[in-house]
PATIBA-113522 format. One record per residue: chain; residue number from 1; x, y, z of N, C-alpha, C in turn. Coordinates in steps of 0.001 Angstrom, whole numbers. Layout:
BEGIN
 tordren vexdo  n.east n.north    n.up ca.east ca.north   ca.up  c.east c.north    c.up
       A   NUM       X       Y       Z       X        Y       Z       X       Y       Z
...
***
This chain:
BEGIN
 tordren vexdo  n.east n.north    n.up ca.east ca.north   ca.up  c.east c.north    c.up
       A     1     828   -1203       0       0        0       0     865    1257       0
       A     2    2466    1561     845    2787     2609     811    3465    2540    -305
       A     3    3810    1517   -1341    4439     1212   -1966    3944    2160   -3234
       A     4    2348    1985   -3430    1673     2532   -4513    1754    4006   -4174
       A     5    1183    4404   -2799    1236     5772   -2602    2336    6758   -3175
       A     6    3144    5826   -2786    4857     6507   -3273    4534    6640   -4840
       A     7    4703    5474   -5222    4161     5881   -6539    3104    7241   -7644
       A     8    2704    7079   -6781    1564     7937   -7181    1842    9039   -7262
       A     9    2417    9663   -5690    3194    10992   -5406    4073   11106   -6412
       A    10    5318   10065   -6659    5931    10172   -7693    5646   10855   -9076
       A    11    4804   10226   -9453    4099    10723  -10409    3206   11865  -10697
       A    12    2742   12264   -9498    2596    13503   -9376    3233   14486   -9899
       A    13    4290   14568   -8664    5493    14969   -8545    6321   15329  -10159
       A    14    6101   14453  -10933    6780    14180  -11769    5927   15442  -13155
       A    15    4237   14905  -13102    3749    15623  -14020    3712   17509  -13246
       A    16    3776   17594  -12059    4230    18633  -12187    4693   19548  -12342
       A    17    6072   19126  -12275    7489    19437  -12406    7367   19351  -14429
       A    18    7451   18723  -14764    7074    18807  -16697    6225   19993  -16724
       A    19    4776   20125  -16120    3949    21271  -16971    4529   22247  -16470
       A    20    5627   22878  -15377    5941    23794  -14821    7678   24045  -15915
       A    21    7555   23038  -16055    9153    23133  -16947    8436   23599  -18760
       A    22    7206   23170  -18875    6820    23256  -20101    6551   25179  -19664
       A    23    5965   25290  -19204    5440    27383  -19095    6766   28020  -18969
       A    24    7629   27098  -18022    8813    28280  -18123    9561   28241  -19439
       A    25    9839   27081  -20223   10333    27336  -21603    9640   28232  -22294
       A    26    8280   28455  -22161    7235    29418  -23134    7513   30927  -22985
       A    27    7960   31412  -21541    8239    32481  -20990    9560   32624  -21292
       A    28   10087   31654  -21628   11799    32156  -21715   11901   33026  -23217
       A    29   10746   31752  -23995   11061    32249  -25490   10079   33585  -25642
       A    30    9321   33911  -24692    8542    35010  -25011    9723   36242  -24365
       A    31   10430   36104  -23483   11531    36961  -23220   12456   37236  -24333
       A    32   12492   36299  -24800   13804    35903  -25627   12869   36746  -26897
       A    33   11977   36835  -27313   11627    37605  -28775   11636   38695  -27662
       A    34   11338   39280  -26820   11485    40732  -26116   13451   40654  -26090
       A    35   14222   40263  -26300   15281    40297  -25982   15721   40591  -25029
       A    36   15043   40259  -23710   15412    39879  -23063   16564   38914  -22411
       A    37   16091   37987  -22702   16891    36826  -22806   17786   36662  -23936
       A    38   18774   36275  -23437   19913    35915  -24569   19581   34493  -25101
       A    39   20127   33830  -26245   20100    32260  -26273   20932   31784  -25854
       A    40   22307   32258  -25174   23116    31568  -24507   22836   31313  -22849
       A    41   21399   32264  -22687   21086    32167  -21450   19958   31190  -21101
       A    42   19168   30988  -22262   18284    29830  -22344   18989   28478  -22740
       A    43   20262   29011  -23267   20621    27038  -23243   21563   27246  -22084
       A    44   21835   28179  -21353   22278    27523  -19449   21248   27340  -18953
       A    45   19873   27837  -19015   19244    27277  -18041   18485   25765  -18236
       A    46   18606   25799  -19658   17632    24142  -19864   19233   22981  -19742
       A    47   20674   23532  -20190   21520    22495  -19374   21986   22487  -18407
       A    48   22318   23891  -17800   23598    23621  -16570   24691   23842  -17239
       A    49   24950   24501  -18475   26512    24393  -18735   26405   25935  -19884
       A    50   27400   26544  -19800   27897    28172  -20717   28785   27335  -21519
       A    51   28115   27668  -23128   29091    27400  -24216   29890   28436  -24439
       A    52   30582   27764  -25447   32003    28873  -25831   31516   29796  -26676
       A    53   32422   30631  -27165   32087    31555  -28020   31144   31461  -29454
       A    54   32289   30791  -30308   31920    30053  -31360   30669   29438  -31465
       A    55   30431   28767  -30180   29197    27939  -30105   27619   28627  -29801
       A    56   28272   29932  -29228   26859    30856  -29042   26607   31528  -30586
       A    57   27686   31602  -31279   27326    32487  -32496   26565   31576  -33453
       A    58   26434   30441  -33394   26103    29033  -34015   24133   28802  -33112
       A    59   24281   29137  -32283   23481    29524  -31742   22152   30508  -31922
       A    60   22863   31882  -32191   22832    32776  -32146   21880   32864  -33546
       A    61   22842   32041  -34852   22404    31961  -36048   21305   30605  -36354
       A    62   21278   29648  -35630   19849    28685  -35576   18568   29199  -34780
       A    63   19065   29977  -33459   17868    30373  -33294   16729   29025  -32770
       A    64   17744   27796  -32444   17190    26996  -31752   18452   26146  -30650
       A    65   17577   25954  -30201   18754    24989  -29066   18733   23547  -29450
       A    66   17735   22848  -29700   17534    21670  -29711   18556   20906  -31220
       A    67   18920   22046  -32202   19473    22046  -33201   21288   21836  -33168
       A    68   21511   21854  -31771   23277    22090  -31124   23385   20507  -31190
       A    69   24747   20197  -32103   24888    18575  -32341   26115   18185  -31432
       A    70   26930   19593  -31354   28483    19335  -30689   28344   19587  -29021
       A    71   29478   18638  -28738   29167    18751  -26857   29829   20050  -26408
       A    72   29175   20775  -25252   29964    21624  -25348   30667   21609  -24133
       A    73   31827   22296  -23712   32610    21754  -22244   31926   22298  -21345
       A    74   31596   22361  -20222   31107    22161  -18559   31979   23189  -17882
       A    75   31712   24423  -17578   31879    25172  -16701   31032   26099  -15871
       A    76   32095   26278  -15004   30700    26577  -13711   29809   27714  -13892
       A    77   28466   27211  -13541   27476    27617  -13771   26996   29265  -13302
       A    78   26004   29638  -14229   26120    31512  -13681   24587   31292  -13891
       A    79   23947   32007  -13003   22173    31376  -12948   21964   32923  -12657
       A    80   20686   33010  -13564   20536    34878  -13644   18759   34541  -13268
       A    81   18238   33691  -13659   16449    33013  -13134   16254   32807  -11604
       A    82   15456   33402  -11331   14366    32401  -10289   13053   32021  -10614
       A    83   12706   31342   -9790   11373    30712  -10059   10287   31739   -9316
       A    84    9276   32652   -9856    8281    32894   -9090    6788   32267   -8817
       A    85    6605   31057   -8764    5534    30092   -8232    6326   29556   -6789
       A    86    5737   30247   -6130    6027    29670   -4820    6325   28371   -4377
       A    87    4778   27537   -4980    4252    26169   -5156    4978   25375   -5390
       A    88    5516   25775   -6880    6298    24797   -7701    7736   24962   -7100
       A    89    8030   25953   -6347    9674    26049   -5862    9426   24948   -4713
       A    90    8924   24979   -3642    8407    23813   -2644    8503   22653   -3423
       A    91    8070   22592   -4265    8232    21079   -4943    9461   20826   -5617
       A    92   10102   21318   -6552   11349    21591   -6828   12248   20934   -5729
       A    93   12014   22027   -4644   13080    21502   -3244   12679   20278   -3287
       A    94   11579   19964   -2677   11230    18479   -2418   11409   17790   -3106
       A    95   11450   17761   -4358   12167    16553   -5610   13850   16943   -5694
       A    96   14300   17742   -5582   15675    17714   -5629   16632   16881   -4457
       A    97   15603   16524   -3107   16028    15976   -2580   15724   14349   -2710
       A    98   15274   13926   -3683   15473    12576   -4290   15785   12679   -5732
       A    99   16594   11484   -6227   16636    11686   -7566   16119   12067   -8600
       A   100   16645   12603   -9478   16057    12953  -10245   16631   13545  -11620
       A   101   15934   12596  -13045   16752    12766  -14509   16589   14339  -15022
       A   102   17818   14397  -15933   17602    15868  -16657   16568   16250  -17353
       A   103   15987   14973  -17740   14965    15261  -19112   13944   15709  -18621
       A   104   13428   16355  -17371   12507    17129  -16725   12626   18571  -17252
       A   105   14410   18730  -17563   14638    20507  -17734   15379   21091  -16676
       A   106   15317   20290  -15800   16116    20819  -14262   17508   20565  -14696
       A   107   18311   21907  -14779   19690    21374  -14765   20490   21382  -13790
       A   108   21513   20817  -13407   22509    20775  -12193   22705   22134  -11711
       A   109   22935   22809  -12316   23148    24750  -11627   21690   25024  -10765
       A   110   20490   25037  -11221   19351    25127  -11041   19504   23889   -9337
       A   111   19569   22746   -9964   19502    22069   -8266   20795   22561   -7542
       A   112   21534   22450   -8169   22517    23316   -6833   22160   24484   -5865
       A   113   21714   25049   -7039   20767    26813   -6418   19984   26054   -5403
       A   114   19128   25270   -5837   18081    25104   -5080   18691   24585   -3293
       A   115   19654   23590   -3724   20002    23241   -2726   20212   23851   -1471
       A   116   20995   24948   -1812   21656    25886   -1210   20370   26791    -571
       A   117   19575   27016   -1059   18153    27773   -1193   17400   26970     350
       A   118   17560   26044     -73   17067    24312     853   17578   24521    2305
       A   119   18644   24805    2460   19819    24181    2912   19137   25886    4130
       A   120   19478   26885    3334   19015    28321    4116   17889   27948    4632
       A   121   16949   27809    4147   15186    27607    5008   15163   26614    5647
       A   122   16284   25508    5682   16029    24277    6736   16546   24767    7745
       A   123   17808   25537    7381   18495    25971    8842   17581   27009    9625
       A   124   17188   27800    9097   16088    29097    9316   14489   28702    9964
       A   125   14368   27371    8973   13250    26872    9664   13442   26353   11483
       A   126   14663   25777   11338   15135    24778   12589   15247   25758   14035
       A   127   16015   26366   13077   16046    28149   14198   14444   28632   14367
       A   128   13749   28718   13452   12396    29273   14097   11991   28245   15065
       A   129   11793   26897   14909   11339    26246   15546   12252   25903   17291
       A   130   13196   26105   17304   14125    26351   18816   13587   27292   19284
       A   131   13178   28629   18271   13084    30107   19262   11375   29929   19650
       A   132   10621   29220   19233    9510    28576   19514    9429   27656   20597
       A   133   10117   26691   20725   10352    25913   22008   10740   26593   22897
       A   134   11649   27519   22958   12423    28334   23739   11589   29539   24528
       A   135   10843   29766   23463    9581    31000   24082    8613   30182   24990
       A   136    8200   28523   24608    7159    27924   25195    7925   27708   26733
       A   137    9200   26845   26519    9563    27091   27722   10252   28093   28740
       A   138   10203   29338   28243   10482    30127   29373    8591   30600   29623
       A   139    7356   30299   29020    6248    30654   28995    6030   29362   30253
       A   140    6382   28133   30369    6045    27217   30981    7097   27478   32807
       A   141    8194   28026   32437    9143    28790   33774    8426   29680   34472
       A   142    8167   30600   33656    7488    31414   34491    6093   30670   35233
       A   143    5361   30430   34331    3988    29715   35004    4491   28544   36807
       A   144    5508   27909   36268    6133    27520   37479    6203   28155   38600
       A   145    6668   29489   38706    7417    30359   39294    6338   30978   39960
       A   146    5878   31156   39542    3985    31591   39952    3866   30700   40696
       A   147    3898   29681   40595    2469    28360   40797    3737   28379   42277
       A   148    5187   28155   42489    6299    27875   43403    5562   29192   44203
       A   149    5447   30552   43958    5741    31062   44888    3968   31153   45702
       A   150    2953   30550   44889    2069    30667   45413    1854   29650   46466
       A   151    2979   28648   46165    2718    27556   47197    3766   28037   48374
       A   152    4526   28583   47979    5820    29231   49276    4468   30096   50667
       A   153    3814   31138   49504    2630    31709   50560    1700   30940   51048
       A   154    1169   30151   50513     324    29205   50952    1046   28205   52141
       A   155    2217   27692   52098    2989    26986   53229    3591   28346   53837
       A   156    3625   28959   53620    3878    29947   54987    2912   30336   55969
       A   157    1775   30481   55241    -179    30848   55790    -322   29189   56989
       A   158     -79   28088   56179      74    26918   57341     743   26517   58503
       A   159    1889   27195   58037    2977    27253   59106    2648   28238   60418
       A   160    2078   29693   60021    1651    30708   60750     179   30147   61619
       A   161    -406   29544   61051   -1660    28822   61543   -1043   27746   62517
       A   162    -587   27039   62172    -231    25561   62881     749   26045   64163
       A   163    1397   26875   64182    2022    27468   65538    1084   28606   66351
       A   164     328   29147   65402    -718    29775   66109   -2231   28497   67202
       A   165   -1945   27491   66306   -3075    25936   66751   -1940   25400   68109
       A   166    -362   25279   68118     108    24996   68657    -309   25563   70079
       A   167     171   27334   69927      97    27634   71076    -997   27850   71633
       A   168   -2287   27356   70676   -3576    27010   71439   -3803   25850   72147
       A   169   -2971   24983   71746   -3107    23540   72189   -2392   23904   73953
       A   170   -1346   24001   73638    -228    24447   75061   -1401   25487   76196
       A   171   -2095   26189   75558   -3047    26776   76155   -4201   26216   77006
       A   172   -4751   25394   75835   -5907    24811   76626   -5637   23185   77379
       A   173   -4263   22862   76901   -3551    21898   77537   -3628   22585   79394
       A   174   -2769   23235   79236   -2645    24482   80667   -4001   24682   81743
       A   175   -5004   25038   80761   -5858    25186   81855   -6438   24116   82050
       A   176   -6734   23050   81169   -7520    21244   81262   -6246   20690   82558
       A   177   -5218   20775   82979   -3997    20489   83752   -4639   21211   85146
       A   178   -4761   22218   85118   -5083    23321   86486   -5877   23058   86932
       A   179   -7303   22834   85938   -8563    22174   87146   -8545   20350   88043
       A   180   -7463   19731   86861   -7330    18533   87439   -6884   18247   88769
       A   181   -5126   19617   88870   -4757    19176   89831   -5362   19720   91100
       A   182   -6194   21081   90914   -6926    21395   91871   -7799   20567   92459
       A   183   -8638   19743   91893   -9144    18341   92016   -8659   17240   92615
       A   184   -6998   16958   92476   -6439    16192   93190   -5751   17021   94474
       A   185   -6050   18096   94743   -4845    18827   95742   -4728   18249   97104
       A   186   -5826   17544   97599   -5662    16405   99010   -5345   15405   98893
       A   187   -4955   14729   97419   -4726    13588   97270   -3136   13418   97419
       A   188   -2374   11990   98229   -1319    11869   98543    -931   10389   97556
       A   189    -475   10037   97062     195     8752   96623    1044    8490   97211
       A   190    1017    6935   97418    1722     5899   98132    2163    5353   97901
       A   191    3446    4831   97616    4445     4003   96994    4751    2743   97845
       A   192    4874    1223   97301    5447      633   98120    4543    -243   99141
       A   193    3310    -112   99673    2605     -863  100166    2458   -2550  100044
       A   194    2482   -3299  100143    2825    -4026  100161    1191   -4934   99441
       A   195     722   -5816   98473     -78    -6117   98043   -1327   -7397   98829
       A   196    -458   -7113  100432    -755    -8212  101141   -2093   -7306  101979
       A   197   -1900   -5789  102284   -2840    -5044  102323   -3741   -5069  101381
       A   198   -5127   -5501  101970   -6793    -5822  101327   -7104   -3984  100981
       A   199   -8049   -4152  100160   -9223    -2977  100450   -9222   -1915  101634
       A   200  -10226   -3448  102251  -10915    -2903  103619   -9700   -2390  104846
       A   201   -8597   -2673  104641   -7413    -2354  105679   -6147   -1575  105092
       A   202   -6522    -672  104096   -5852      411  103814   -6081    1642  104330
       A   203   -7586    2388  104439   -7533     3186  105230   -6972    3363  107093
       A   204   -6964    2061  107429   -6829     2121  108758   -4917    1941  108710
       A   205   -3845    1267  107722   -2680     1460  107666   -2110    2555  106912
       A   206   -3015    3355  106510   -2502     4767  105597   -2356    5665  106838
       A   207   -3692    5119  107649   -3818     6166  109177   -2416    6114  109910
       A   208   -2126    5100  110379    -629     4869  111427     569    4926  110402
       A   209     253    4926  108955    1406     5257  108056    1809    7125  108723
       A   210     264    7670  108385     597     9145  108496     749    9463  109976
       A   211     221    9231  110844     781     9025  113189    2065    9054  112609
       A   212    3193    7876  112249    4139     7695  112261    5332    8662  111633
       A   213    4811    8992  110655    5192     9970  110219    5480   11673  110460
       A   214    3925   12109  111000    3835    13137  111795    2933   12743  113121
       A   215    4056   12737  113873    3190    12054  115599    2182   12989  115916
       A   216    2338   14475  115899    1981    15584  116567     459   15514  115785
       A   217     215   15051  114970   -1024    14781  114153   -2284   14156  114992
       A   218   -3762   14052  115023   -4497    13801  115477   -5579   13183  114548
       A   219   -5878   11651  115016   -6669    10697  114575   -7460   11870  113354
       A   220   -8341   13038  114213   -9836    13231  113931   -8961   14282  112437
       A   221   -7786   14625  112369   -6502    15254  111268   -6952   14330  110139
       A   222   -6729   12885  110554   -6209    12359  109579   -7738   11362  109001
       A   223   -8403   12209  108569  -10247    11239  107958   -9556   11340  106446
       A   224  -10018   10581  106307   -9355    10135  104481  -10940    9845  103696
       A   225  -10599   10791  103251  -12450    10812  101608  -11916    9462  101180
       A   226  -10765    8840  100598  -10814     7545  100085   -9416    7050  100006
       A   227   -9274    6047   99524   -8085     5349   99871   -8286    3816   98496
       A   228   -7754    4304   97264   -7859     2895   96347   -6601    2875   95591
       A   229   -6197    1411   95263   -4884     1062   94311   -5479    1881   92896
       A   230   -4414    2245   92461   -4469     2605   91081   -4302    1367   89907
       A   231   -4684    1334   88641   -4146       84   87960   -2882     -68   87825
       A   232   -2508   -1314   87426   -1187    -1596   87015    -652   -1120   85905
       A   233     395     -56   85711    1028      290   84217    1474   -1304   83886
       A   234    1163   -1346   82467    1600    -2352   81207    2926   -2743   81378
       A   235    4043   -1366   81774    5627    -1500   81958    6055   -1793   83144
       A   236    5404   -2017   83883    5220    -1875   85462    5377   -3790   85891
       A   237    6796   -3896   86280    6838    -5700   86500    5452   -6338   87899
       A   238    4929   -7646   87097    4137    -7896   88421    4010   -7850   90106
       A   239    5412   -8351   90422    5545    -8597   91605    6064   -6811   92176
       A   240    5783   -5983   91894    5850    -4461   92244    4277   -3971   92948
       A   241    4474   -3697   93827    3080    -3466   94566    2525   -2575   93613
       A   242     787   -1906   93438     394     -792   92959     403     442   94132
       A   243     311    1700   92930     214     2646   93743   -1197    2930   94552
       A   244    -890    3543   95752   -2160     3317   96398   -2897    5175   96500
       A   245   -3893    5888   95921   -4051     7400   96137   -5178    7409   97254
       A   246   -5028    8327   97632   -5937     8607   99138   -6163    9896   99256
       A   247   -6864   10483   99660   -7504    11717   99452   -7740   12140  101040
       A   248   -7323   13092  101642   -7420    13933  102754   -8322   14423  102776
       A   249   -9137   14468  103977  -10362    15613  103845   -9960   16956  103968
       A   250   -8459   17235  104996   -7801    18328  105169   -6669   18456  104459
       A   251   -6837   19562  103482   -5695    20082  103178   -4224   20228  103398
       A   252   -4637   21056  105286   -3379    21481  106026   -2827   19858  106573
       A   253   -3465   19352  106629   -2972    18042  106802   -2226   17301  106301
       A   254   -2460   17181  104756   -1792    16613  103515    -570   17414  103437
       A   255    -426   18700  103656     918    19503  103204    1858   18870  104418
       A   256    1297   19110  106012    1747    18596  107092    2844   17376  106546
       A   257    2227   16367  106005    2425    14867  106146    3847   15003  104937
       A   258    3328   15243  103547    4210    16027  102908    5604   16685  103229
       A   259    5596   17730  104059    6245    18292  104573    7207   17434  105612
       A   260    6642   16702  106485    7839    16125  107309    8102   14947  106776
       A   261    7593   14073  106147    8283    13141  104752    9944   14048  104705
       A   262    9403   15148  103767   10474    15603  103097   11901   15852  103721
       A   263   11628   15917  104924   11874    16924  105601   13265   15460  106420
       A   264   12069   14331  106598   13379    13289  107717   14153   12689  106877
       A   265   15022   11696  107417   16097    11673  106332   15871   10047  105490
       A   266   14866    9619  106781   14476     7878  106721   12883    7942  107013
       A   267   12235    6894  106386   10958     6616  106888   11120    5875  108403
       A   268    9835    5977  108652    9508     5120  110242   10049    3719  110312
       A   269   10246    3081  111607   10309     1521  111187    9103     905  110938
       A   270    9492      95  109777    8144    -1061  109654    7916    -542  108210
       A   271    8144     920  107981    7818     1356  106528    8797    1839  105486
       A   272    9852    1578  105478   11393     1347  104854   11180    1696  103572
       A   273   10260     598  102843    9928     1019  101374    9104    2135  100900
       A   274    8682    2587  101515    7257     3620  101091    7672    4703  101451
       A   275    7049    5340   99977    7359     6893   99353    5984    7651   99105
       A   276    6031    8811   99371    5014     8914   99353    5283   10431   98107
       A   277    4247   10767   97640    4388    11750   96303    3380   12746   96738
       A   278    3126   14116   95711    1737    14508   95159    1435   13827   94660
       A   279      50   14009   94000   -1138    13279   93221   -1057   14638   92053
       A   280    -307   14203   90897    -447    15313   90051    -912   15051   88940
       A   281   -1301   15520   87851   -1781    14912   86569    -728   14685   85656
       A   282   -1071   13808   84842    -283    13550   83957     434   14680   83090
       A   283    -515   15756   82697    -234    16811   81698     771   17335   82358
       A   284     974   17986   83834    1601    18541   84648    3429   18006   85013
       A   285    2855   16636   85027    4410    15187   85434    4920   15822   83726
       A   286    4294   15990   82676    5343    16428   81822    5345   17341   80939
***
């Protein structure tokens, strides 16, 4: 199939190039009775080659070309024509770049011209088409450059937000922390108890925990709102007693107990292991 196409074009190609070679011979000889044209200038352009002297006057006196029997020698060519059909020059180029016989009329000076002709608009073309790419992509840079710096403002607008969310968080972290520990402020934690202490007999050994601690203290001092183990942390090995929190009904009491903890250098006897803390919230411990 491309086989025929070619063909075809060929042939095209071919009858074009003839009826375009047939008008320009008609125009040459209509120059040529205007004297215009010389006949030594119509037989360079239908061969490609300037006869000698002798041979133009022989010429000169037939008054035909086709009538020249002797060869004449081959020197370089002097081309005074162009072609004005746009059309047919496009095609020209385009057949000069495949073979192609003399007997069309095309002579070697004529495709050389052309070549050269070729050779300018390919390079010229190639160049338009770079300064075309070249315009698209600095048209596609810039659009970048835009689109980069709109995202630079846009991640800066997030950044300004997200530290502005931060120091809301730290904020309402702060005050959710303040009502807790106010909530726990009688509460004492107990370290160390031993897991052999029940329920029901923690409030009454938290009591002689705190006597022992601060003697000067009084039973009716030391009423405890509650007294329960906390759960076991996950990281927390089994055989480690839980912590035990207990809640003071008195304030001045809890600081009391607190206070001389801190204050001796050893616990009581009998209570060696046990530490005793605030009751603080988690948010606060860090």
């Amino acid at each position: 199939m491309e086989a025929v196409m070619e063909a075809e074009q060929e042939a095209l190609v071919e009858a074009r190039l003839k009826r375009f070679t047939e008008a320009l011979q008609k125009k040459i000889a209509m120059r040529r009775q205007r004297g215009i044209v010389t006949p030594s200038e119509s037989y360079q352009f239908f061969t490609g080659q300037i006869p000698e002297e002798t041979e133009i006057k022989e010429i000169k006196k037939s008054k035909d070309i086709n009538n020249k029997k002797e060869k004449v020698t081959a020197k370089p060519p002097i081309v005074t024509e162009h072609f004005e059909d746009e059309e047919m020059e496009e095609v020209i180029r385009d057949r000069i770049q495949r073979p192609c016989s003399l007997s069309l009329g095309i002579s070697p000076c004529w495709r050389k011209k052309w070549r050269q002709c070729s050779m300018k608009e390919d390079l010229q073309l190639v160049v338009n088409v770079i300064r075309r790419e070249v315009h698209k992509v600095g048209g596609r840079l810039n659009v970048l450059e835009e689109k980069t710096d709109d995202q630079c403002h846009a991640n800066d607008c997030i950044l300004e937000k997200t530290r502005t969310l931060e120091a809301e968080q730290v904020c309402l972290t702060t005050k959710l922390a303040d009502p807790e520990d106010r909530s726990c402020r009688n509460n004492i934690r107990v370290r160390g108890v031993p897991e052999s202490i029940l329920g029901v007999d923690i409030p009454g050994y938290l009591q002689q925990l705190f006597k022992a601690i601060h003697p000067t203290l009084e039973l009716t001092d030391l009423c405890l709102d509650r007294a329960d183990r906390v759960p076991q942390p996950a990281s927390l090995a089994h055989d480690i007693p839980r912590d035990i929190v207990t809640g003071l009904h008195y304030f001045n009491a809890k600081e009391a107990i607190l206070t001389a903890q801190h204050q001796s250098t050893a616990m009581p006897s009998g209570y060696g292991r046990i530490s005793l803390f605030a009751d603080l919230s988690s948010m606060t411990m860090t």
